[in-house]
C-alpha positions in Angstrom: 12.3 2.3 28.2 12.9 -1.3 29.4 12.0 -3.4 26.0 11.4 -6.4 28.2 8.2 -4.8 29.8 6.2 -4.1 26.3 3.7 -6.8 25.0 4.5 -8.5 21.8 2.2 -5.8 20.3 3.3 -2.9 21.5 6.9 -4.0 20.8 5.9 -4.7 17.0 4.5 -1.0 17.3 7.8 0.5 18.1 10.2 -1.4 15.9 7.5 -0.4 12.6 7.9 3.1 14.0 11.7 3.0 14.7 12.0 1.4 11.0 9.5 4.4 9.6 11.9 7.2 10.8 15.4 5.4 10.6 14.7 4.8 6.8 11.7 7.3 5.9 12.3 10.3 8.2 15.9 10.7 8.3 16.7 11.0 5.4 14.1 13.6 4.4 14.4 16.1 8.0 16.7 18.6 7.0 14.7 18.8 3.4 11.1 19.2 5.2 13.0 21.7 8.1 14.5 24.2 5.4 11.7 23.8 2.9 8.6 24.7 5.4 6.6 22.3 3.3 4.1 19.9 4.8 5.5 16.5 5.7 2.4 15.0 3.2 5.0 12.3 2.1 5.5 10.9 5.8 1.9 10.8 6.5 1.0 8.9 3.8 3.7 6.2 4.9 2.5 6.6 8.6 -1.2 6.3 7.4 -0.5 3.2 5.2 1.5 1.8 8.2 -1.6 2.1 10.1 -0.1 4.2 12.8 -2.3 7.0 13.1 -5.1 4.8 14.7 -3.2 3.2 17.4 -5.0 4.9 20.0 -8.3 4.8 18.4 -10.8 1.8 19.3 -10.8 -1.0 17.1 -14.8 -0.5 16.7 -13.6 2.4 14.5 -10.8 0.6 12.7 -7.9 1.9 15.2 -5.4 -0.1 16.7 -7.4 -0.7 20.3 -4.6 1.0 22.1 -4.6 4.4 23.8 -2.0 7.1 25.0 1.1 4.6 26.0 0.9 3.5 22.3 0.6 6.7 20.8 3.3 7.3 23.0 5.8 5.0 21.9 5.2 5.7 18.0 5.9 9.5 18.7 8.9 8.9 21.0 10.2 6.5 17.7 9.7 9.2 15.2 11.0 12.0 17.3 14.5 10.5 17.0 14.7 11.5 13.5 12.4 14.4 13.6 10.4 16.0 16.3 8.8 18.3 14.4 7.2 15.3 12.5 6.8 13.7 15.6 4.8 16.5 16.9 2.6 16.5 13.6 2.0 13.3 14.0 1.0 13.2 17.9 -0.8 16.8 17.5 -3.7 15.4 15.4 -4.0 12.6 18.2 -4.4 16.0 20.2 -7.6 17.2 18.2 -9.0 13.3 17.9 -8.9 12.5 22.0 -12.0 15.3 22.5 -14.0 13.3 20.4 -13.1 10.0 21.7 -13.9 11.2 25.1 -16.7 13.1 25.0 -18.2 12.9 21.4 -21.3 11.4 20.7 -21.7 8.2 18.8 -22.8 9.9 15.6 -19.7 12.3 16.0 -17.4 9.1 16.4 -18.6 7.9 13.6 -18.7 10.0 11.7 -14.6 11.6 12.3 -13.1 8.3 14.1 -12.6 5.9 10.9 -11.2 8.6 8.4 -8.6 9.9 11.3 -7.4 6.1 12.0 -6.7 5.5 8.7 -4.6 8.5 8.3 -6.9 9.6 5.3 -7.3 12.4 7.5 -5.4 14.4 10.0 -6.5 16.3 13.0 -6.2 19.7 15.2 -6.6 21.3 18.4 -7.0 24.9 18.7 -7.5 26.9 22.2 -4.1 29.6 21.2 -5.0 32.5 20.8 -2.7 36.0 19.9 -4.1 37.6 22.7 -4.5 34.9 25.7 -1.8 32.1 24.4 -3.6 28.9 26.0 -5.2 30.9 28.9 -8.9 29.5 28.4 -9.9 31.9 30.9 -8.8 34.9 28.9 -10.1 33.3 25.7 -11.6 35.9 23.0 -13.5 33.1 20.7 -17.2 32.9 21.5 -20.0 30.9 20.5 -23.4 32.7 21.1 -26.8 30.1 20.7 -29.1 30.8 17.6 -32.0 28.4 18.5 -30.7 24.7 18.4 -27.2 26.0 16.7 -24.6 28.5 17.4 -22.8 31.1 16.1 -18.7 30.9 16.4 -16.6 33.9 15.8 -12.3 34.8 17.0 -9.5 33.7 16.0 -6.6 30.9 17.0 -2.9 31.2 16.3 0.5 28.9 16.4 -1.8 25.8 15.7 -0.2 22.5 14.7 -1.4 20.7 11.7 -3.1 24.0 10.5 -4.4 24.4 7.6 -3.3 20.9 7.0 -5.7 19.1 8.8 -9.1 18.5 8.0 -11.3 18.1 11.3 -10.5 20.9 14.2 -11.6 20.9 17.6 -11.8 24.5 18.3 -12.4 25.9 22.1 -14.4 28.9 22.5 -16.4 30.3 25.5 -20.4 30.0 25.5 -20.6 31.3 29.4 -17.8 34.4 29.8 -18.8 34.4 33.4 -17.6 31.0 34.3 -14.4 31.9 33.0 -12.0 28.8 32.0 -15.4 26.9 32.8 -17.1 28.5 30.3 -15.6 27.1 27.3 -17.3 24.6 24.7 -15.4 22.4 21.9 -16.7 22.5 18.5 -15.8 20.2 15.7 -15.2 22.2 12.5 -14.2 21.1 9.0 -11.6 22.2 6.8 -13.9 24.2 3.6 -16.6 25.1 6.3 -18.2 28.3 5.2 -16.8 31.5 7.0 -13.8 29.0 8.4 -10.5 30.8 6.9 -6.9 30.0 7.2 -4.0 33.2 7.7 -0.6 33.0 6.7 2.1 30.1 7.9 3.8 31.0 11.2 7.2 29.1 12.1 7.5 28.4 15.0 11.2 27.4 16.6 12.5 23.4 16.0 8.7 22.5 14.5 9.1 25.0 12.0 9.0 23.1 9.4 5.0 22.2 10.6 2.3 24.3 8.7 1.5 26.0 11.9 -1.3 28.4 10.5 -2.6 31.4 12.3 -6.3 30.1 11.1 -9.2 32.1 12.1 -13.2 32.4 12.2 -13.2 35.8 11.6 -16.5 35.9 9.8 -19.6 33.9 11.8 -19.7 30.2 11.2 -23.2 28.9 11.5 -22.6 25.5 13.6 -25.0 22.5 13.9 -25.6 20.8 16.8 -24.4 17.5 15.7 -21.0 19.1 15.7 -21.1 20.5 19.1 -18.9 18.4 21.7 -21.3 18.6 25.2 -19.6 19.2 27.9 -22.0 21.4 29.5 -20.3 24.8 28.8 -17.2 23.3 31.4 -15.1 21.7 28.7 -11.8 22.9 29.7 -12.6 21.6 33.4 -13.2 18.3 31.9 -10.3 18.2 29.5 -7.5 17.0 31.4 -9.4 13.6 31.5 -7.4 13.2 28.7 -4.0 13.0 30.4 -5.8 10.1 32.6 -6.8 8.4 29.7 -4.6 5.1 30.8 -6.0 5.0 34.2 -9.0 3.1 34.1 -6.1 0.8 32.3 -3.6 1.2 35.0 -5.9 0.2 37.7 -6.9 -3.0 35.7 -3.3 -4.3 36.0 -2.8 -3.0 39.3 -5.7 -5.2 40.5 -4.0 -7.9 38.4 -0.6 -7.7 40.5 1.2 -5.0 38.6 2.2 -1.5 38.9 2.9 0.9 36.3 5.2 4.0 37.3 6.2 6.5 34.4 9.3 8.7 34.5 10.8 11.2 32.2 14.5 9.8 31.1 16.0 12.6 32.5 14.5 12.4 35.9 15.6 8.6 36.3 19.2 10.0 35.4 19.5 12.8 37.6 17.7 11.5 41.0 17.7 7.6 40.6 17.6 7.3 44.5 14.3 9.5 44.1 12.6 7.2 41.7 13.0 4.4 43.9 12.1 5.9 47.4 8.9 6.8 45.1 8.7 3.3 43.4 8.8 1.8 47.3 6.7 4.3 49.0 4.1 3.0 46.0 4.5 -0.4 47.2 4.1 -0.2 50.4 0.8 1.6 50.3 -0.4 -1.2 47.6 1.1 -3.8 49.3 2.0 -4.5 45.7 5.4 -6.5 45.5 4.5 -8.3 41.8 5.9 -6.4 39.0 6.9 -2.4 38.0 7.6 -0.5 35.0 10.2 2.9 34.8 9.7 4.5 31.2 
């Protein structure tokens, strides 16, 4: 990434992280990656560093950031670890369905304890027999009056068992298919909510990756129901726009933001900028651009 192009903020973020994993991390990755144990130590330095909320709104004491941020904190870490790096980033995973489609009282209630690293987060859609099909998902949620009643099983989930507030897919309307699926918010200690033995997976084995399940029926209240209409997977991948109400600001402002992976930029340079002038030219944009 060209340095030159962060804020002052955003630069701050990346040195605290780059100092975090050169002289916290480091030293303690092969440890973590032949033990299997939890990386509890880290996250407790990451917590107190107050990096867990950088991409959580400063209304519930995050930084005010949002995926760029997160972004360059995990891309930091991953240079000493990236399993840790994935722990970290996989409980922003589990917090971004609440951020974008939780209610007030659920953002209240889960947003403050997940900035301040006092608690970590999870996603879970895998499934043993469907992977991260959501079409083929087994987990449902049948309606009992005002509540429902959740019942499968996930597998190969990062931060399992570990983390304390899941977002958990499962289908409430089989016949939509993929758009049949509903997020819940479940609590680690939830009654009939049960964790399976640890699963390593290759280079994040080190990560509790738990094959948790529901297998009994877990009795959920509405207020921990994510609405999304019974088409939550349709409206999901909102969250890999999440920068572009941000990204049309500064475009409006006389910039242009264009993201690359490193290796792309190294093997077809030429490629990036046809793309980077066939941008500007439709813009009219000739101001300023960014390659990360």
């Amino acid at each position: 990434m060209l340095d030159y192009l962060l804020t002052e903020e955003q630069q701050m973020l990346k040195e605290l992280a780059h100092k975090i994993a050169e002289e916290k991390i480091r030293p303690v990755a092969k440890e973590y990656d032949e033990s299997g144990e939890f990386p509890w130590d880290i996250m407790k330095i990451l917590a107190q560093s107050d990096l867990f909320g950088v991409y959580i709104d400063e209304k519930y004491g995050g930084f005010g950031g949002g995926v760029f941020e997160l972004s360059l904190v995990a891309e930091e870490l991953s240079r000493a670890c990236g399993g840790i790096a994935v722990s970290y980033a996989a409980s922003a995973l589990g917090t971004y369905p609440i951020i974008l489609f939780g209610n007030d009282e659920q953002k209240d209630k889960y947003l403050p304890d997940i900035a301040s690293g006092k608690k970590i987060a999870a996603f879970a859609i895998t499934e043993p027999n469907a992977g991260s099909d959501a079409s083929a998902m087994e987990s449902k949620a049948q309606k009992d009056g005002d509540s429902y009643i959740l019942n499968g099983r996930k597998q190969w989930i990062t931060n399992g068992g570990e983390a304390e507030t899941y977002v958990v897919i499962a289908m409430t309307n089989k016949a939509k298919g993929a758009r049949g699926a509903t997020a819940f918010i479940l609590e680690k200690g939830m009654e009939g909510f049960e964790f399976g033995k640890k699963d390593f997976k290759w280079l994040d084995k080190f990560i509790d990756n738990i094959k948790h399940s529901y297998s009994c029926d877990i009795f959920i209240m509405p207020n921990i129901v994510i609405e999304c209409d019974g088409d939550y997977w349709h409206k999901y991948p909102k969250g890999l726009d999440i920068d572009k109400n941000r990204n049309k600001e500064l475009q409006e402002k006389g910039y242009l933001i264009l993201r690359y992976w490193e290796r792309e930029i190294k093997g077809n340079v030429q490629g990036v900028v046809d793309e980077i002038e066939n941008v500007l030219m439709m813009t009219n944009n000739k101001k300023v651009y960014e390659v990360i």
